[in-house]
N, C-alpha and C positions, 0 to 999 in steps of 0.2 A: 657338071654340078655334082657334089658328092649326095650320097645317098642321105635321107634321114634314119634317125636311130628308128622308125617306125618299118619304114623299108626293111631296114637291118636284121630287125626281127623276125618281119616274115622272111626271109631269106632263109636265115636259120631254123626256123619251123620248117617248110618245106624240105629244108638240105638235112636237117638231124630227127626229126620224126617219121617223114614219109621217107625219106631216106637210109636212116638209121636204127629207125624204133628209140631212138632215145626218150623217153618218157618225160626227163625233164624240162626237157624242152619245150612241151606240153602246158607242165606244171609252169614254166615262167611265162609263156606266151599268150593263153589266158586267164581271165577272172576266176575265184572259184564256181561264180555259178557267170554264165553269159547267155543270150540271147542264140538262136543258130537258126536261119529263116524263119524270126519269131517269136519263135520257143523258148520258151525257159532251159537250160539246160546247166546240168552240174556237170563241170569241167571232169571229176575221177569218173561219171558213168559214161562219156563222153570219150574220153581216152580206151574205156573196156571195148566198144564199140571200135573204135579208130584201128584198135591191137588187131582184134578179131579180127575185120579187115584185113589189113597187115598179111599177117597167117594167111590168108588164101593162095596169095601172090607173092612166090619168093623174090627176090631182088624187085621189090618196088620200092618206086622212086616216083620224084615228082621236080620234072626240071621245067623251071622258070622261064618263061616264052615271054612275057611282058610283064611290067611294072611299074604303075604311078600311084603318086600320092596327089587327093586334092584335101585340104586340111587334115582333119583325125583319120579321114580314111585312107586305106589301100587296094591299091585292086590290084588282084593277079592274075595271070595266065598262065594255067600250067598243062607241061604234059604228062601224064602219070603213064608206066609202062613198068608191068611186072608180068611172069608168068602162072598163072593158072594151077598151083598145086598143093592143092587140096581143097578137100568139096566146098564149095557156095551153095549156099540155100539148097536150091533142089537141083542142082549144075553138078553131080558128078568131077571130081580134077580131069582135066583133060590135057594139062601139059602144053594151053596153047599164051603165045605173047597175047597183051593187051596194049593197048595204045589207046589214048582220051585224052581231049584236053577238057579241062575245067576251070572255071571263069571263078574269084570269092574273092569277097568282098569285106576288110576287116576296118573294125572302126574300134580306136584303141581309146582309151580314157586312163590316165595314171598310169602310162605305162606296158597298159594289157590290154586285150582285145574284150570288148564285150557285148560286142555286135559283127556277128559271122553272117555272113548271104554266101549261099555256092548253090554253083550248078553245075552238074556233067550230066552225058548223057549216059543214061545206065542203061537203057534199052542196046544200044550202040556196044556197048562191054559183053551185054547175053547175047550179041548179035557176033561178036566176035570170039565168042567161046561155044557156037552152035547149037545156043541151045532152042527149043523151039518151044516159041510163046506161044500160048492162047490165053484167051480170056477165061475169069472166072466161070466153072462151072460147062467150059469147051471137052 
């Protein structure tokens, strides 16, 4: 069964932004303003955030594990893997691989996404870059 033009898109978003840093891909694959676990969110403060990201982890990537469509929505699978170089938050670079998969969930209207759900685990990421958590105020 061939893909739909919905599928198609996420494809390309994961293959040319987390991929490639292409920006536009960005700009055509969301709304200017969408929803993102809820949220109100403007797609250009949204991309500043994704970049910055990005930047952490040279050669990150995000390869597609699964994908279906059940009407407007899509859901993905992916696994993101980049290395570690340059500081996160309070993580110091360390030069080490990351490996995640991440579950999202896009629901498109005219074209564009303007309902995002995702989840990774990001404790899983600070666990695999050594860093050691404690609680607020530990």
């Amino acid at each position: 069964m061939a893909e739909s033009t919905n599928e198609q898109s996420v494809r390309r978003y994961w293959a040319d932004f987390w991929g490639k840093g292409d920006r536009a891909a960005v700009e055509e694959f969301y709304a200017s303003t969408f929803r993102l676990n809820g949220e109100e969110t403007a797609r250009d403060e949204w991309l500043e955030g994704a970049e910055w990201w990005r930047g952490r982890f040279s050669d990150m990537g995000a390869e597609v594990d699964m994908l279906f469509t059940c009407g407007d929505l899509v859901v993905s699978r992916v696994i993101y893997r980049g290395t570690h170089t340059a500081d996160f938050n309070a993580v110091p670079t360390t030069g080490k691989d990351i490996e995640l998969s991440g579950l999202d969930i896009f629901e498109f209207e005219g074209g564009r996404v303007v309902d995002h759900w995702h989840e990774t685990d990001h404790l899983e990421m600070f666990r695999q870059l050594g860093a050691e958590l404690r609680p607020p105020g530990a």
